[in-house]
N, C-alpha and C positions, 0 to 999 in steps of 0.2 A: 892017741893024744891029738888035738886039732890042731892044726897049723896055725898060727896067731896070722892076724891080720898084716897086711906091708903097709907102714906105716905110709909112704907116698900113693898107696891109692887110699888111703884115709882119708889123707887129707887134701889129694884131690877130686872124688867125692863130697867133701864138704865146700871145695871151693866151687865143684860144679853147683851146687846147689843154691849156695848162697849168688853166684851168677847169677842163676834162674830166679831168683827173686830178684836181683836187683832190673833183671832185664825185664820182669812184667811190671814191674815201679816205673820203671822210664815208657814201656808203652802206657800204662794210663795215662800219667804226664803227656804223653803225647798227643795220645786222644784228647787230651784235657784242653791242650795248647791248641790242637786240630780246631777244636767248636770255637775254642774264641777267635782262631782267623778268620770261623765262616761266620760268625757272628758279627765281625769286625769288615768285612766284605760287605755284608750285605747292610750294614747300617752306612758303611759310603758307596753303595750303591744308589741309597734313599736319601744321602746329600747329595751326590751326581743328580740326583734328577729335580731334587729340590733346587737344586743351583741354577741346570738348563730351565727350570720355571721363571726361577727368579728374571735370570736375564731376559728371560724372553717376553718379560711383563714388564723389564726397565725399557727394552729396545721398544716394545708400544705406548710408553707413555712417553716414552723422549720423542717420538714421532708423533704424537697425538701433540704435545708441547711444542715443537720447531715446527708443525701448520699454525698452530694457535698464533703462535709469534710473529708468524711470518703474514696472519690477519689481521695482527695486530700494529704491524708496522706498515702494511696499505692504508690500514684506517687513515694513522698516525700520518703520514702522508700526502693522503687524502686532506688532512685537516691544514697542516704545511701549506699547502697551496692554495686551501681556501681565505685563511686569513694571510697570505703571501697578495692575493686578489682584492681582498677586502683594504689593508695597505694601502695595495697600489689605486685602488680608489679614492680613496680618501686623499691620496694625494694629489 
């Protein structure tokens, strides 16, 4: 007659098993999680650089602006003194 099974390796046989599935469910999960960090990396990697562009194109026109200004205020100046002389002519 055959020996009947023990019931505690039955049933953990079954719980090994079911383990092993749940353990390859959470690696794809993971893998899954894996590609959206590098996906998520590398898309603020491409705002990282978009950013250092941005500024680096605010810092050339705020410099191209405070010359302008600064040509702008000799004019300005320039013109100050002119009728500041024309004034004092007249007077």
């Amino acid at each position: 007659m055959a020996e009947p099974d023990n019931i505690v390796l039955v049933h953990l046989r079954e719980l090994r098993a079911d383990m092993g599935a749940r353990f390859d469910e959470m690696e794809r999960r993971f893998e899954a999680v894996d590609k959206r960090f590098e996906a998520i990396e590398k898309r603020l990697d491409v705002m990282h650089t978009n950013g250092i562009k941005a500024l680096r194109s605010f810092i050339g026109h705020r410099s191209i602006f405070e010359r302008t200004m600064a040509s702008v205020e000799n004019d300005i100046s320039d013109l100050k003194q002119r009728v500041e002389r024309l004034e004092a002519a007249r007077a």
